[in-house]
N, C-alpha and C positions, 0 to 999 in steps of 0.2 A: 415489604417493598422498601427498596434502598434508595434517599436521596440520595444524590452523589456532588461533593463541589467542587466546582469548576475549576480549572487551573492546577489541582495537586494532585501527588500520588496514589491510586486509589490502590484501597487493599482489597486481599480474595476474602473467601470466607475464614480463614484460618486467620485474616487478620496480618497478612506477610502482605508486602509490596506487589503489585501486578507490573511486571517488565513485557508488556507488549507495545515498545513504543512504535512509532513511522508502520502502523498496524494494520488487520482488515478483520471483516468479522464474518463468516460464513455459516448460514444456515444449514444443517443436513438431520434429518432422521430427531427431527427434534429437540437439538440440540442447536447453539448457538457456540460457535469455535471463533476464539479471539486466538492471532497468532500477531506477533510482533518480534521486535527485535531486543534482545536480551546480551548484553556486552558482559557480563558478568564470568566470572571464571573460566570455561572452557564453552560456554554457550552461545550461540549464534542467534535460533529462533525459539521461542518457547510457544506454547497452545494452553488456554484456558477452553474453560465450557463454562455453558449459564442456559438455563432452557427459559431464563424469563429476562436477561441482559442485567439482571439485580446481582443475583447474588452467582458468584466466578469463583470454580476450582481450579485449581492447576491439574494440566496433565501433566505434560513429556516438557521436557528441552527435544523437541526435535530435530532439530540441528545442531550441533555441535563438531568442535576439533576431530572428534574420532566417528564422525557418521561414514557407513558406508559409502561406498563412491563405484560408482558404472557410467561407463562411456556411452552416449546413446547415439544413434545414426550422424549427427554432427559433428567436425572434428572441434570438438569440446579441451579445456586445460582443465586438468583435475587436480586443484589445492583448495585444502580445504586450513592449511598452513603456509607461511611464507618460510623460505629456505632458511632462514634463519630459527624457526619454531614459533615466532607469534603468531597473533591472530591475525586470518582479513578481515575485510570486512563484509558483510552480508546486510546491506540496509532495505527499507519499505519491503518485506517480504509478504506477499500476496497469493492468495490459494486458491482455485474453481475443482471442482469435481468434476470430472469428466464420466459421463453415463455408458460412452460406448466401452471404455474401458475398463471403467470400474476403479480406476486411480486417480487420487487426491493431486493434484499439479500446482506447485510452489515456482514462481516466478521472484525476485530480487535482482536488485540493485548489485554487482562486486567491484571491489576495489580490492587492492594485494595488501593491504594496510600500514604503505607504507609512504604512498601519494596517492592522488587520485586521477592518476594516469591511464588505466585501465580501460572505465567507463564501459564496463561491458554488462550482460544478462547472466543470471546465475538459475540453474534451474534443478529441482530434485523433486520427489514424486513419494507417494505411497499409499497402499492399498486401506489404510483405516487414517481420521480425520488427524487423527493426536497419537499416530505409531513413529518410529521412529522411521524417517526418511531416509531413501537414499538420494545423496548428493549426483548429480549430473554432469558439472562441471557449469563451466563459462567461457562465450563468447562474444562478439560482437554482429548483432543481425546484421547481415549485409557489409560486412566492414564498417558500421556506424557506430559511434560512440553513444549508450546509453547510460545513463542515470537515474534520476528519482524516477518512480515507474509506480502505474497501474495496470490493475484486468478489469476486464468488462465482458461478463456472458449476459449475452442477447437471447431475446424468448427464444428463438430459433435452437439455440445452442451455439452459437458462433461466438469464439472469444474474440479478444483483442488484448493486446498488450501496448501502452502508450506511456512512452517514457522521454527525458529533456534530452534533448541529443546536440551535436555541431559547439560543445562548449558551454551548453544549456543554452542554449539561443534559441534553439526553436524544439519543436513536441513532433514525435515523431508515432505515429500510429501503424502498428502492424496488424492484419488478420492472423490468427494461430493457426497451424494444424489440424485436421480435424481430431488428431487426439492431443492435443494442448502442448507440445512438447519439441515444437519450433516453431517461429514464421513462416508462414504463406503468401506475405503480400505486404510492401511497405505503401500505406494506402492514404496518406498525408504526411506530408510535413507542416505543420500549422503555427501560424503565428510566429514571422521570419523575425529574428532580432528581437524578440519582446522579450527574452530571457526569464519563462516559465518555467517553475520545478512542481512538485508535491502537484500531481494532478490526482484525480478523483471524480469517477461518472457517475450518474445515476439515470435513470428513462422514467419520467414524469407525463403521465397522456401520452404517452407516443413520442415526445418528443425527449431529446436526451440535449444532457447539461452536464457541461467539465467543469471544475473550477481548480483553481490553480493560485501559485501563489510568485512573488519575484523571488528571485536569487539576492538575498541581504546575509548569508550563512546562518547563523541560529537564532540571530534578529527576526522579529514578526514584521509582517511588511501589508498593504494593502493588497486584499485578497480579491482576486478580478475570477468572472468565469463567463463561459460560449454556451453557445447551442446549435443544436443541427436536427433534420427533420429525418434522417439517418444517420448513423456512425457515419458510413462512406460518402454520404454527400456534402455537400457546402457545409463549415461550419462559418460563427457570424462571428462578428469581430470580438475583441473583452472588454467587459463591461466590469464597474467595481460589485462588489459584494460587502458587506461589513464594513468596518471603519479603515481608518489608516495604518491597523495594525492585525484587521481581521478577528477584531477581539482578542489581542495576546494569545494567536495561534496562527497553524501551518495545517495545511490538508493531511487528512491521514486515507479517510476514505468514506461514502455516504450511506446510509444502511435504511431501508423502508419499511415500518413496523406499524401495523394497525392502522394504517392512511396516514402516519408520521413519517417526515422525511427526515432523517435526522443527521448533522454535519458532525463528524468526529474529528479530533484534530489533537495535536500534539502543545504543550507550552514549555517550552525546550528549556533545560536550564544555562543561564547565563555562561556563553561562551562555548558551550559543553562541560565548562568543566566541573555541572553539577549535572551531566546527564543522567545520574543512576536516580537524581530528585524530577526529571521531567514528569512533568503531571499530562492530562488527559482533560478535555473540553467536550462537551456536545451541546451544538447551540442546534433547536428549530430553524429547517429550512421552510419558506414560504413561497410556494408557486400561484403566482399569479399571473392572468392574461398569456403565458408565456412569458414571463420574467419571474426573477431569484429574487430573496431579498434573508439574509439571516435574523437570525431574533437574538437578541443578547440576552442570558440568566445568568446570574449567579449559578446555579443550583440546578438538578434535573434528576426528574423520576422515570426511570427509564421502564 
């Protein structure tokens, strides 16, 4: 069993840097898949595994410059380079499995990497957790601008995709498809003008909790978060969580293990311009009464 501490770099088992930042971590067949975002050479999104969240192999770079690309029933733009040859970009990238299909479904964050003009959905798919994916393309749900973005499958099997929209101003919630692989319904706009990014659900007793954080760019800022007694119904206004810096982090996404709720989060390096040094946080969620409250460690035995 690995303690792990808080704030830096963690390594796999080999002992190499883990680059799954703005990440999710998905459960399947026994297996625990961490995918994040990897800026490194020609890579996009990379996939670890861990069957116990301690000790993480690497798999794939599954996305990268030269992944496959197929158009899917949307009229989708397919770059997965900018006219010039660099890279875009591919941020908070987020994965559900879908049952009726039998394919792994990859949601993200795109920009064309060279503003952040876009603000559109990037979407790619694949038949095993950590194969190589095919790219999808990107657009914009509805004609609306999206950026930092989450998923949410519901016991039922219903997703949801909830991402900062209108300039990050407000959070903009869609239902998916029933095979994951567009919207069905934009079924909130929440929180007008509070300018909320890095969201992240979880469903505690029945009842479900976003937390979110402000728009200060790679700055840590006080971490606020909602609840609602369904996805589609009333959600309640934002309340703080953590300190005035969220404990020098940003939402990444919230994972449920052994009756632990546990907050994963990003601690960016200064500016960016030490992102390949961003470390990794997990602090203890506390539910109580119906309210949140984080726990601060150093340190954690996952």
């Amino acid at each position: 069993m690995i303690t792990r501490k808080n704030g830096v770099l963690w390594k796999d088992m080999h002992g190499l840097p883990i680059h799954a930042h703005g990440g999710w971590i998905l459960a399947h067949n026994g297996y625990y898949y961490w995918y994040g975002e990897d800026r490194r050479e020609n890579f996009y999104v990379s996939c670890y595994r861990s069957r116990d969240l301690s000790d993480w192999e690497f798999c794939n770079h599954i996305l990268t410059t030269e992944s496959e690309m197929e158009p899917y029933r949307v009229r989708t733009k397919m770059q997965l380079k900018r006219d010039d040859g660099g890279k875009i970009n591919l941020e908070r990238p987020k994965v559900l499995y879908n049952e009726k299909t039998g394919k792994f479904v990859l949601w993200a964050h795109f920009e064309n990497g060279a503003d952040y003009r876009e603000a559109a959905v990037a979407i790619a798919s694949c038949r095993t957790p950590d194969g190589d994916f095919t790219y999808h393309g990107h657009f914009n749900p509805y004609g609306y601008m999206s950026r930092d973005c989450t998923l949410f499958k519901d016991d039922d099997g219903t997703a949801y995709f909830i991402s900062a929209s209108r300039d990050n101003a407000d959070m903009h919630m869609y239902r998916l498809s029933d095979d994951y692989m567009n919207v069905d319904a934009l079924i909130h706009r929440l929180w007008q003008g509070e300018y909320r990014e890095a969201p992240a659900v979880t469903k505690i007793h029945g009842r479900y909790y976003m937390l979110s954080s402000f728009c200060t760019g790679w700055a840590p800022n006080q971490g606020k978060y909602a609840y609602a007694d369904s996805m589609e119904g009333k959600w309640s206004s934002l309340m703080e969580i953590g300190d005035e810096t969220t404990y020098m982090s940003q939402p990444a996404f919230i994972l449920q293990k052994d009756g632990r709720i546990l907050y994963f989060g990003d601690r960016w390096g200064g500016n960016g311009e030490k992102y390949f040094e961003s470390g990794y946080v997990v602090y203890p969620l506390i539910e109580k009464d119906g309210r949140l409250s984080m726990q601060f460690t150093e340190e954690i035995s996952l």
